[in-house]
VMD Tcl script that draws the C-alpha trace (Angstrom):
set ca {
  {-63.06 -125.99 -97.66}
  {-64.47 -122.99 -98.97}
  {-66.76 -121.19 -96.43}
  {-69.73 -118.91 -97.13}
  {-68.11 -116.30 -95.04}
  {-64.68 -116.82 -97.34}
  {-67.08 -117.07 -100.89}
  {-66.26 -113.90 -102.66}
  {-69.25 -112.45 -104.10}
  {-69.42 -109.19 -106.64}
  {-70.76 -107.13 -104.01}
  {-67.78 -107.97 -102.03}
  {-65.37 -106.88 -104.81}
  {-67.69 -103.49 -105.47}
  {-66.72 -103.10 -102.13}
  {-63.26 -103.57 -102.12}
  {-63.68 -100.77 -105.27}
  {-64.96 -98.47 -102.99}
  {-62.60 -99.47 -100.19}
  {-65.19 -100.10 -98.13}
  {-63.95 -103.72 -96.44}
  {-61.46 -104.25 -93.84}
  {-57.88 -105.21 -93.96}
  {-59.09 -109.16 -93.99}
  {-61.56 -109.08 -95.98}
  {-59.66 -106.95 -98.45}
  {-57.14 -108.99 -98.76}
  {-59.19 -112.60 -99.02}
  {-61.04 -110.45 -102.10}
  {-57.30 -109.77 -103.45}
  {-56.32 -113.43 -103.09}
  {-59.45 -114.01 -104.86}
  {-58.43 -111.86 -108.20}
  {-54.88 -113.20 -108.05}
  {-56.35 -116.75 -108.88}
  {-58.74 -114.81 -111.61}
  {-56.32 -113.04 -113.69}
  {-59.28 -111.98 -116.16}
  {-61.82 -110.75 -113.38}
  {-58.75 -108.98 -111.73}
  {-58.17 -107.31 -115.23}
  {-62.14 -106.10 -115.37}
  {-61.68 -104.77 -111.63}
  {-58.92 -102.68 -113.05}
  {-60.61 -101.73 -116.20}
  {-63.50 -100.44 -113.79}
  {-61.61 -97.92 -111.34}
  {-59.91 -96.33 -115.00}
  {-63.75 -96.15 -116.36}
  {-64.91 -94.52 -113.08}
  {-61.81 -92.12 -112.96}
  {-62.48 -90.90 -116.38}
  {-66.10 -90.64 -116.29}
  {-65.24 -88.11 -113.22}
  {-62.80 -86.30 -115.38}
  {-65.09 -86.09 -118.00}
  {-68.23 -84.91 -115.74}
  {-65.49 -82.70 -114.29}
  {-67.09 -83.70 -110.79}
  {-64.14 -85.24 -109.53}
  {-64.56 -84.75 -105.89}
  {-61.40 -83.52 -103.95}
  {-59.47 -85.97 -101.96}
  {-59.61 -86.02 -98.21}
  {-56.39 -87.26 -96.64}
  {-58.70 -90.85 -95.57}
  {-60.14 -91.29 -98.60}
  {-56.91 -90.51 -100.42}
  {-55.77 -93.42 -98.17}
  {-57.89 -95.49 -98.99}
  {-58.42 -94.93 -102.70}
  {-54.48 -95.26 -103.19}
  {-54.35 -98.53 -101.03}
  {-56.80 -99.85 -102.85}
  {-55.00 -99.26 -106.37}
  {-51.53 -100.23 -104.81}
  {-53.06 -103.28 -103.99}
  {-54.97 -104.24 -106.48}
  {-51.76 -103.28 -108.70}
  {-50.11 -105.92 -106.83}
  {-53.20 -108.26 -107.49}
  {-53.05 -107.24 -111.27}
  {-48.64 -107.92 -111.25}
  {-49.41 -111.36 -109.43}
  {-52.42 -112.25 -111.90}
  {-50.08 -111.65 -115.10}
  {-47.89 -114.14 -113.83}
  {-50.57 -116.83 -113.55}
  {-51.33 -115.33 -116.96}
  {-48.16 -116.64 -118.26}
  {-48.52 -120.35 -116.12}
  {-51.75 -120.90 -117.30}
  {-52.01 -119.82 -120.71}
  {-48.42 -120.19 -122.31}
  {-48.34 -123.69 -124.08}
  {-47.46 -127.08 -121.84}
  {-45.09 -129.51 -122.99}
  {-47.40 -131.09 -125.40}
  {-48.37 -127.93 -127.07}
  {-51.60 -127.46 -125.64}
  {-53.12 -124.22 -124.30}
  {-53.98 -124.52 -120.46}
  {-56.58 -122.62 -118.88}
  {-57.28 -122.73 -114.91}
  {-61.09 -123.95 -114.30}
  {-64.23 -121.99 -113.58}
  {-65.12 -121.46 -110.28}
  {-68.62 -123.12 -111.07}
  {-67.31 -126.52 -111.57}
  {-67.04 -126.96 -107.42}
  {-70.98 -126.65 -107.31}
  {-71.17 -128.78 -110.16}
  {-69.38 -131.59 -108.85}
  {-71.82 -130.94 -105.37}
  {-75.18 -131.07 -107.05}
  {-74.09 -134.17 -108.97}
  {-73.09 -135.93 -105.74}
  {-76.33 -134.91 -103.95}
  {-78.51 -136.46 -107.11}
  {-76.42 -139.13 -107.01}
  {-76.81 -139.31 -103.26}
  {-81.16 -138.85 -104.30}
  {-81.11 -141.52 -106.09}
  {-79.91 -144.19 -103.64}
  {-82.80 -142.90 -101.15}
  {-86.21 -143.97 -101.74}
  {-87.20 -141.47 -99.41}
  {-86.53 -138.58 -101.92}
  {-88.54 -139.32 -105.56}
  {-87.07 -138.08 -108.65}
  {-88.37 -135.52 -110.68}
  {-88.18 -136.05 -114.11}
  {-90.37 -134.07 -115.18}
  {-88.75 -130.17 -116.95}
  {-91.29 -127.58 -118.56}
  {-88.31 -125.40 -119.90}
  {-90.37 -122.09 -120.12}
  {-90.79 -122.70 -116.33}
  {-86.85 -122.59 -116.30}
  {-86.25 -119.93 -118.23}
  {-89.16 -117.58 -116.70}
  {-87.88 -118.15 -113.31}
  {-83.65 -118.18 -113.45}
  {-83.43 -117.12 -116.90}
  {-81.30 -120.93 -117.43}
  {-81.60 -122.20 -121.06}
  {-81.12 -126.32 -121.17}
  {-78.90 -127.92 -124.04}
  {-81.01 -129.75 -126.54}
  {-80.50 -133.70 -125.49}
  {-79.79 -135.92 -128.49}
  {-82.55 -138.93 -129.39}
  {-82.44 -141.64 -126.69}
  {-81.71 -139.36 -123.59}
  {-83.59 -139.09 -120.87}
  {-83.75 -137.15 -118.00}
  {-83.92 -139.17 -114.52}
  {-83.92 -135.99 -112.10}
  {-83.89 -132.14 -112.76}
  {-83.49 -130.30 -109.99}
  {-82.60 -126.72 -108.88}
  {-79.96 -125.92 -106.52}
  {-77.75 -123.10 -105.20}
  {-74.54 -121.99 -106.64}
  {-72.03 -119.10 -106.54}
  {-73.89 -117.49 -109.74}
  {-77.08 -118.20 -107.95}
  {-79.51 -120.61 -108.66}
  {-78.51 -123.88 -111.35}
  {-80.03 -126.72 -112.82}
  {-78.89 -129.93 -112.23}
  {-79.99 -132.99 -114.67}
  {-79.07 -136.96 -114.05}
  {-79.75 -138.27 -117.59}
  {-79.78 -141.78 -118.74}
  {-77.91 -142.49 -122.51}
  {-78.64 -145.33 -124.54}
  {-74.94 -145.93 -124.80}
  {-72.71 -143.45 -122.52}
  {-74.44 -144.58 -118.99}
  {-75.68 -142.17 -116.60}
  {-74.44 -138.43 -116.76}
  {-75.04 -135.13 -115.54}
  {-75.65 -131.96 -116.79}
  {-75.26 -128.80 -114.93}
  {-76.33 -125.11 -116.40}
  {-76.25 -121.72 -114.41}
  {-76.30 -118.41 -115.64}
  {-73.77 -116.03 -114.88}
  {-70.50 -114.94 -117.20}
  {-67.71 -116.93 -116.04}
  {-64.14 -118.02 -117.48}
  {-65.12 -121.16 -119.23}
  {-64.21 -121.74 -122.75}
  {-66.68 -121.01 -125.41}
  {-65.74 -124.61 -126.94}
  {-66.08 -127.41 -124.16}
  {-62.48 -128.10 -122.21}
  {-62.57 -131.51 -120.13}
  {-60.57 -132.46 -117.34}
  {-60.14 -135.17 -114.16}
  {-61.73 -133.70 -111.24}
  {-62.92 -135.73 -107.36}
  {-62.57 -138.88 -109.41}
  {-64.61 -138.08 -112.10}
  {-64.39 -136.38 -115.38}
  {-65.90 -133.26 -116.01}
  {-66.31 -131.04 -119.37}
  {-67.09 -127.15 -119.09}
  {-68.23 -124.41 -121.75}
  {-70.14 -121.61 -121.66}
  {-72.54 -119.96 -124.20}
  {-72.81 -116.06 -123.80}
  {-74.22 -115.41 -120.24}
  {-74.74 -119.50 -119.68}
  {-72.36 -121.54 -118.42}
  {-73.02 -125.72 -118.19}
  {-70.63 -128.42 -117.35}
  {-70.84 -132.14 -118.02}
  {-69.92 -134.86 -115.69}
  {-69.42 -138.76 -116.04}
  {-67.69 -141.66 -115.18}
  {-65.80 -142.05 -118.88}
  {-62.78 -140.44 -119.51}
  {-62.21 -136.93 -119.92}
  {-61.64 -137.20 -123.96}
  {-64.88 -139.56 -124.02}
  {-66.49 -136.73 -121.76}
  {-64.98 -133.78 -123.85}
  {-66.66 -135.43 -127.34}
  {-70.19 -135.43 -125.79}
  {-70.07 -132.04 -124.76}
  {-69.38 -131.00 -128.33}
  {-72.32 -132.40 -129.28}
  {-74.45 -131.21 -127.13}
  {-72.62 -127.88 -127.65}
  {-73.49 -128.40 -131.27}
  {-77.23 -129.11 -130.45}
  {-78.28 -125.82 -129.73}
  {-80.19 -124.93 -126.81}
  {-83.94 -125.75 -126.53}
  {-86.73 -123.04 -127.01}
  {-89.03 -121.89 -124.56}
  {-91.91 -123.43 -125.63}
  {-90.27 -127.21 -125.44}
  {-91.26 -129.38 -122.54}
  {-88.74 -132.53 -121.48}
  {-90.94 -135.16 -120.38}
  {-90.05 -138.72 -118.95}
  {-90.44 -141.69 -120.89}
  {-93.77 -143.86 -121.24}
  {-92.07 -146.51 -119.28}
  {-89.88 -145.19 -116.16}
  {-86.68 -145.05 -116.63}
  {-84.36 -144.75 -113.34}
  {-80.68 -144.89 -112.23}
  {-81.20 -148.47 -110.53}
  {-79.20 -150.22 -113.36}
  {-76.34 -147.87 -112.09}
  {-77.14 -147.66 -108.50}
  {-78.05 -151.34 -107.77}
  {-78.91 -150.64 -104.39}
  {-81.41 -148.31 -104.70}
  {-83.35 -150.70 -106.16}
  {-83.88 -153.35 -102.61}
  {-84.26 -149.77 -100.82}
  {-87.24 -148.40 -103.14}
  {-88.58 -152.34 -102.86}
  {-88.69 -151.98 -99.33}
  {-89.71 -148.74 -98.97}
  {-93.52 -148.46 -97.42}
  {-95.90 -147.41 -99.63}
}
mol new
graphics top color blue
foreach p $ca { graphics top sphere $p radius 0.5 }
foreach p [lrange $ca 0 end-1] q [lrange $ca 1 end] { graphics top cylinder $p $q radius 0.2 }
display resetview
């Protein structure tokens, strides 16, 4: 399990730039980038930018023996980072057996598959009401999170914000006339997802991922991953909603107790 004290953040890889961490924590930030090949390729890209902006400004400070060091550790290493990550290059990307292009997930998807447990955990307690109501220009104003425009017939059960590795994301359990219960997660932050939607089996359900620009979302539900993979084209196609819309509830209530039977005798029973 991933701790917060092991989550690599980008002020720990600045850091590592700078070679500024110790031994560990350098080297949890290099096993980091050898699972990213792409963000270990921008790391790289950044110490050549810095090096020849300093040539250019002709302010290249000289070298002490330390920071000499640690500057050429830091390059060795991340060399050896950037040597390992062009091998996963060549795992991950070079076609399968069936022809098919594969990619290694987005780091996101972990706190998408927690947020949908916890709403799906919400919705079994009748201790913890839903909140179905969304006033998008709320969203945006505050985490900067546009939400994908849902097609007729959807509606959302529970929107909630939680934490994430990009910071904060929205989390939405929707009810579909004819797909069940789903949910859809959107942060903001660049990440490696696909700019078309990729699905995939993940902690026993299926889960598709895409990003649009600086917004990432993923979509998770019980169908399979191809069934999973279609919707999120559609809602890819949808567009995004402006920030004027507002997604309200429905007239009459609509709630995950057709899926989660027992929430139903718990909400019952609940006191009033």
């Amino acid at each position: 399990m991933t701790t917060d004290r092991n989550r690599i953040c980008d002020i720990d890889i600045n850091a590592y730039v700078d070679g500024e961490l110790d031994a560990a924590r350098a080297c949890e930030v290099e096993r980091h980038l050898s699972q990213r090949p792409n963000d270990a390729a921008r790391v790289m890209e950044d110490l050549a930018g810095r090096s020849a902006l300093r040539l250019i400004a002709g302010k290249a400070r000289p070298f002490t023996p330390r920071a000499e060091r640690r500057a050429g550790g830091t390059r060795l290493s991340l060399a050896a980072v950037i040597a390992f990550a062009g091998l996963s290059v060549m795992t991950l990307v070079l076609p399968n057996a069936g022809g098919q292009s594969v990619a290694s997930p987005p780091s996101y998807l972990d706190d998408a598959m927690m947020s949908h447990r916890i709403t799906l955990m919400r919705a079994r307690m009748a201790s913890q009401p839903e909140a179905p109501n969304l006033d998008v220009h709320d969203l945006m104003r505050e985490t900067g999170i546009r939400v994908p425009r849902l097609p007729a017939g959807w509606r959302v059960l529970d929107a909630q914000l939680f934490p994430s590795e990009y910071g904060p994301a929205l989390q939405m359990l929707v009810h579909t006339e004819d797909k069940g219960v789903l949910s859809i997660f959107a942060v903001r932050g660049a990440s490696t997802a696909p700019t078309e939607p990729s699905a995939e089996r993940m902690d026993g359900r299926s889960i598709a991922y895409w990003r649009k620009g600086d917004l990432s979302y993923a979509l998770i539900g019980d169908g399979t991953p191809e069934e999973i993979d279609r919707i999120a084209d559609h809602l890819e196609d949808g567009g995004l909603e402006q920030a004027d819309a507002a997604i309200r509830p429905p007239a009459h209530r609509v709630t995950a107790l057709p899926v989660l039977p027992d929430a139903s005798a718990r909400r019952a029973n609940a006191p009033a």
